[in-house]
N, C-alpha and C positions, 0 to 999 in steps of 0.2 A: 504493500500500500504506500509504502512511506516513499518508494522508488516513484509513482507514480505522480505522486503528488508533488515530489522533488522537480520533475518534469512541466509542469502545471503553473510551480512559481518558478521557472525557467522561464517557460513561455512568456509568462507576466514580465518578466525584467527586463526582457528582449524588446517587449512592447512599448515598453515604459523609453526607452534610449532612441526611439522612433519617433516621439509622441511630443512636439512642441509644449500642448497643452498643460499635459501632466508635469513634466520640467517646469514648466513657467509656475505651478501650481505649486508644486513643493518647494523652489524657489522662495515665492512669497509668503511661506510659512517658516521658512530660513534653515531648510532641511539641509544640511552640504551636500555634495557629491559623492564624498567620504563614505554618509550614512548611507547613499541609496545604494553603494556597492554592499555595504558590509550589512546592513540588513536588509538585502536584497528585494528593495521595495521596486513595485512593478505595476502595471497597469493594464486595463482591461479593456479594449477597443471598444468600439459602438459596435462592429459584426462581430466581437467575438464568439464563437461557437463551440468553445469547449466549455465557456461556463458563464452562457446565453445572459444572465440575470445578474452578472456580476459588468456588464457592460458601463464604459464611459465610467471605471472605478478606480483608483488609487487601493493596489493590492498590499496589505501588508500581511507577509509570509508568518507562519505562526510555527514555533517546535517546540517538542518537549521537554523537559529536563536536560536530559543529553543532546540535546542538538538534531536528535529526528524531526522532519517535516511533518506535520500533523494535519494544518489546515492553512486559511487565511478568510484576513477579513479585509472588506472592499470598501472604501469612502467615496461616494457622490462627487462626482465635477458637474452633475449637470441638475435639476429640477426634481429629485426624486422623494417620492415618501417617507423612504429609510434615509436616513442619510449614510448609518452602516448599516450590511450587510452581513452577515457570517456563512463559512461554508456549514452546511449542514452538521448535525451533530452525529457522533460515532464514536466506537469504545476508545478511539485514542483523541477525538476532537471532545469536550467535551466545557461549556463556556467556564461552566462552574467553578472549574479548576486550573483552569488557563490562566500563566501568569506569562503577558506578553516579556519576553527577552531573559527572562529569568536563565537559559541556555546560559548568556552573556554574564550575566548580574551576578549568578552565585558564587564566582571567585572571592566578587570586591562585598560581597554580603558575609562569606565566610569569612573573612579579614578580617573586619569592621565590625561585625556582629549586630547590624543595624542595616535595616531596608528602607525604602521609602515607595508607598506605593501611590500610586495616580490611577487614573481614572480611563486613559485613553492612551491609545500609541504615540502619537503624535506628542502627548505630555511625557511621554517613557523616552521618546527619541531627541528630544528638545532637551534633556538634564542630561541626559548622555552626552548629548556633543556639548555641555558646557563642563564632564568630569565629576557628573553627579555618577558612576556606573552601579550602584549597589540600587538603582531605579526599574521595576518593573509596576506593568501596568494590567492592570484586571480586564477583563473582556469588558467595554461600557461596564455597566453598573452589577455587572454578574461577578457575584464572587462569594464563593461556600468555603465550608468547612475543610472541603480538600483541599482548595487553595490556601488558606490557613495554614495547613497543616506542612504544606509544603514550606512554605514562607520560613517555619518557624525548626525549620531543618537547622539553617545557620542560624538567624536572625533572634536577638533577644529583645530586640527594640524595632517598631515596624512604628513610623510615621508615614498619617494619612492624610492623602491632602486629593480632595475631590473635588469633582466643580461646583460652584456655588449656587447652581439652580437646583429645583423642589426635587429631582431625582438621583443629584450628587448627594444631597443632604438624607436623603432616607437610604441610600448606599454605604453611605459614611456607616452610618448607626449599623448596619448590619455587618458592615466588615469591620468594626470594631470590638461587638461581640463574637464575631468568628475569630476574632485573633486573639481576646481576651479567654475563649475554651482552651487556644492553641497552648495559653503559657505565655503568650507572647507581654512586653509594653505596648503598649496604644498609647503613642503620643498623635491629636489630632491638630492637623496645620491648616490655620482659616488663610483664607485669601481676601485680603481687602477688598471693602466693598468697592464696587466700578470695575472690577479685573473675572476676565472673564474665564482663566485655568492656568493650571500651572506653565505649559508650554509660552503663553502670551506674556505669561508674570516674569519667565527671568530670560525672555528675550529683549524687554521693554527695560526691566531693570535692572537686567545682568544677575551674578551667579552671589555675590556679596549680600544682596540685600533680602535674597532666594536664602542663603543661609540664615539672616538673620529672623525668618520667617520661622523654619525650623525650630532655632534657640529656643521661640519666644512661645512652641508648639504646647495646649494644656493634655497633662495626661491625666487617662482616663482610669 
């Protein structure tokens, strides 16, 4: 499966190096070049035909713990109802448990003994490329007890920092009791009012003032 799927976000990346659109798009959300090699971010044509429904998308590849390909999930460039999408769920895809880049993150989590998780890829990929690496992100607002549980393999300290609208804030509250069954600390980081996530907050204000959010995080 994992061969096939490896294939799939292949295609996607391939698409993506073709695709004005999608460049100019990750561009303006200040993605580098860097990232869309190394987390092989890729895109989805308007005819694409291997996965019809994920058209006119910004793919981001999903793996497991070890670095298997599992799934991905696709972002909107154009008008649509979802603005993400996910690939269907299956015994190895599964949202619940999904900590995007964590593959990446568990070195500098084991190190450090402290996670910080966020809400969306985009928020996971934006603290990475400013050296935040111990940053994984939850599938949107999905996030159980097995994701917990993972988390808290290295992690003795997990800061949560979600987005500030009515479905970040009842997220929060749920992945703080999943993290508090884990063992885990719950430290939760609010985001000034007027700011719209994390990824916006320390490209606007940089990586300093992003820590000093952290510091100032109440634990739960």
């Amino acid at each position: 499966m994992s061969e096939k799927i490896q294939k799939i976000i292949d295609y996607f990346h391939s698409e993506l190096k073709q695709s004005q659109l999608a460049k100019d798009y990750l561009k303006s959300r200040g993605v580098s070049k860097e990232s869309i090699i190394q987390f092989k971010l890729g895109y989805a044509p308007p005819n694409c035909k291997i996965a019809a429904r994920f058209h006119d998308r910004i793919i981001f590849p999903i793996w497991d713990p070890y670095g298997n390909p599992i799934g991905w999930t696709g972002r909107t460039l154009i008008d649509a109802p979802a603005k993400y999408v996910n690939v269907k769920e299956s015994p190895e895809f599964q949202k619940g448990r999904v900590l995007y880049l964590y593959n990446i993150a568990k070195r500098a989590i084991a190190a450090s003994k402290w996670a910080i998780l966020v809400e969306g890829q985009m928020d996971a990929i934006a603290l990475h490329q400013y050296g935040l690496k111990n940053t994984v992100a939850a599938s949107g607002t999905a996030f159980k007890t097995a994701a917990a549980n993972i988390l808290a393999r290295y992690a003795q300290q997990v800061y949560v920092i979600f987005d500030s609208d009515e479905a970040g804030e009842k997220a929060k509250i749920k992945a703080t009791k999943f993290l508090k069954e884990a063992g885990v600390d719950v430290f939760i980081v609010n985001i000034p009012a007027g700011e719209d996530d994390p990824d916006h907050y320390i490209r606007t204000y940089g990586k300093q003032s992003f820590l000093e959010l952290l510091k100032n995080a109440s634990k739960q």
